[in-house]
N, C-alpha and C positions, 0 to 999 in steps of 0.2 A: 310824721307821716309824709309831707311833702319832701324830707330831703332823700325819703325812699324811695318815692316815684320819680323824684329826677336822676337819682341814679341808677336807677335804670336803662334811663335815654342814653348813657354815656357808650362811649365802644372805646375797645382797647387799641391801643399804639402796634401791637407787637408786631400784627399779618403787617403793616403798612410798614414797619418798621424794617420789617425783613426783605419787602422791595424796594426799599431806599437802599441797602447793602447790596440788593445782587444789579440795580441799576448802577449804581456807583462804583463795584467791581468790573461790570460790563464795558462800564465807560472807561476806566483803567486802563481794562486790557484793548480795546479797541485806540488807544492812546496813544499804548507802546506798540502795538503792529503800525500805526500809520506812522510814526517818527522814525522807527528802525527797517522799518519794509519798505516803508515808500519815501521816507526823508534822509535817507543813509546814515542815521545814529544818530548819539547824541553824545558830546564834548564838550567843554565849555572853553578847555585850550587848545582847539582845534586849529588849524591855520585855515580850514575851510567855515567860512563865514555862516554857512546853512545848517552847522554842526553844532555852531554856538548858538543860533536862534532857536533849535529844537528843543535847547534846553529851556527855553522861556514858559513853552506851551505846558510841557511837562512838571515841572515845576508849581507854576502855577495852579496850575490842576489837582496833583497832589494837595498841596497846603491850601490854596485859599477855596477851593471848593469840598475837594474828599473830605480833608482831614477838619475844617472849619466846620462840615454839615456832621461829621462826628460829633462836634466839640460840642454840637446844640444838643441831638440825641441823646448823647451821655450824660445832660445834663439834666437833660428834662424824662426821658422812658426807658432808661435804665436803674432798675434794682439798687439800690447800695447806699449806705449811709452818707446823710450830706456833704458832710466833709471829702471822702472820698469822692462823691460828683463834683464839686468844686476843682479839686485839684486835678481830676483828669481833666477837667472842663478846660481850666487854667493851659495846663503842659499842651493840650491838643492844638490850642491858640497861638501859643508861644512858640510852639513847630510849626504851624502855619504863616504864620509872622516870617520865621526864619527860615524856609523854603521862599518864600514870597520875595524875600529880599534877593536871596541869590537870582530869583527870577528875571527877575528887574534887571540887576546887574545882566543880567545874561543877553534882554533885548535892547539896551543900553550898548553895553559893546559889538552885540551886530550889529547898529545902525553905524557905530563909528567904524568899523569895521569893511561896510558897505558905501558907507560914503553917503549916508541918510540923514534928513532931520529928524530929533526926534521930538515926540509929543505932537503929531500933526495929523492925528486921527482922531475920531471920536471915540475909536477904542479906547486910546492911549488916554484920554482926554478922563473920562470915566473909569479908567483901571486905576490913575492916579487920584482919583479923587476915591472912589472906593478904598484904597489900599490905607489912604491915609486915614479915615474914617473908620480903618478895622481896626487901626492900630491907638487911637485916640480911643472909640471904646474898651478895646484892649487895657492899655493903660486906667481909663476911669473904672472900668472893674476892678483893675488890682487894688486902686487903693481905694476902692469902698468895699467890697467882700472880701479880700485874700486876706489886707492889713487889720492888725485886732483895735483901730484906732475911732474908727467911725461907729456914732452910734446907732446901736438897731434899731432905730425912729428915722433916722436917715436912709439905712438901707432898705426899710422897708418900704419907705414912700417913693423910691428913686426906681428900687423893682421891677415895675411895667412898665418905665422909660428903658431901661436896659434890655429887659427881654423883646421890646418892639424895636430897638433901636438897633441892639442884633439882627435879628430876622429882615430887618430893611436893608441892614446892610449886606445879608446874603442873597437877598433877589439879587441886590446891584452886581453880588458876583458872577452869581449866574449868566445875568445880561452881560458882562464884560465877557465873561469866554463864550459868546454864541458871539457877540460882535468880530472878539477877534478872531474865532475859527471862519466866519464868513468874510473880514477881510482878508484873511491869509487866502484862502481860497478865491477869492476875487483876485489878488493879486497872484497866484498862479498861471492861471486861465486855462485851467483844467478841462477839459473837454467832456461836454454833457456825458454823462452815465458812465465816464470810465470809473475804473475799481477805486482809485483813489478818491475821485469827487464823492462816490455814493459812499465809503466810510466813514470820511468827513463829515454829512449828511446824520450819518447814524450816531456817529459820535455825539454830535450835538441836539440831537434829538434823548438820549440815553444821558447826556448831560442835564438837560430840559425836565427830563422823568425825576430823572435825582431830587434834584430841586425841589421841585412838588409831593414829591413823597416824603421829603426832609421833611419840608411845611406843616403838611397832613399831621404827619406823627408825631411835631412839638406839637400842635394843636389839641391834638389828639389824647395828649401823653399817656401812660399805662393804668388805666386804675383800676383796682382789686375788684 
């Protein structure tokens, strides 16, 4: 009788789940308008230096925020037999890794490029401690859930270390691209309410939504 009345209490993932998709789409698109409208494109073997660092944002963005706040979703409130959540859970991480890495490379060679140190932000500062911290649980996932080696006494207790220790490390990303959209934007010195600073603005506001709506709906996840 009591685990009727509590499920009752519970609400489903799915409404929340579907404004995490169209903030995260929103954010996307508002992404590629400010790097191709207002950044003149994006190259990574461009001879223009500001062509190689557009790839950094984008990039980034794609895998360690889109595609990583997929990888939680699909893991936790969408439909589908475990295994199959696992493995998309897996590959969606594994493209984010490997967007993530081109990205790096990408604000790596604009600063040598520009004649910059690099790592002397506290963006930079926390993008690399995050990035490595995704890819360390990255790695400790595979070989305790992907490999058939470890036993389910192990993975079971290790479980709510993983699923917190993910999610910590997705606020951190989130915090990493509002730090770096607002030092990019600092270091322009965009002028109050022109079109550019306010999409900037919106971007990382719409990236902010994502975020919390991710949250909500692993929290949340779907139940019958």
């Amino acid at each position: 009788m009591d685990t009727i009345v509590t499920h009752q209490y519970y609400r489903p993932a799915s409404r929340i789940t579907i404004f995490a998709y169209i903030f995260g789409f929103i954010a996307a698109i508002l992404m590629l308008v400010w790097l191709l409208h207002y950044r003149g494109g994006v190259d990574l073997d461009s001879y223009d230096p500001n062509k190689i660092f557009n790839v950094h944002p984008l990039l980034m963005f794609l895998g360690l925020v889109f595609l990583s706040g997929q990888a939680l979703m699909v893991y936790m409130t969408v439909r589908a037999e475990k295994k199959v959540q696992k493995i998309a859970h897996f590959l969606l991480h594994l493209c984010a890794i490997i967007l993530g890495i081109v990205g790096l490379h990408a604000a790596f060679k604009y600063h040598d490029r520009s004649g910059l140190r690099n790592l002397y932000s506290f963006h930079s500062w926390i993008g690399i401690g995050t990035f490595c911290l995704y890819i360390l649980q990255w790695v400790i996932g595979l070989c305790m859930y992907m490999l058939p080696y470890t036993r389910r006494e192990t993975r079971a207790v290790n479980l709510p270390l993983h699923i917190c220790g993910g999610r910590a490390i997705f606020y951190m990303i989130i915090v990493t691209a509002l730090t770096g959209l607002m030092q990019k934007s600092t270091f322009m010195q965009l002028p109050l309410f022109s079109g550019e600073a306010i999409l900037i603005n919106f971007l990382a506001i719409f990236i902010l939504l994502f975020g919390v709506t991710i949250d909500i709906s692993v929290s949340l996840r779907r139940y019958a």
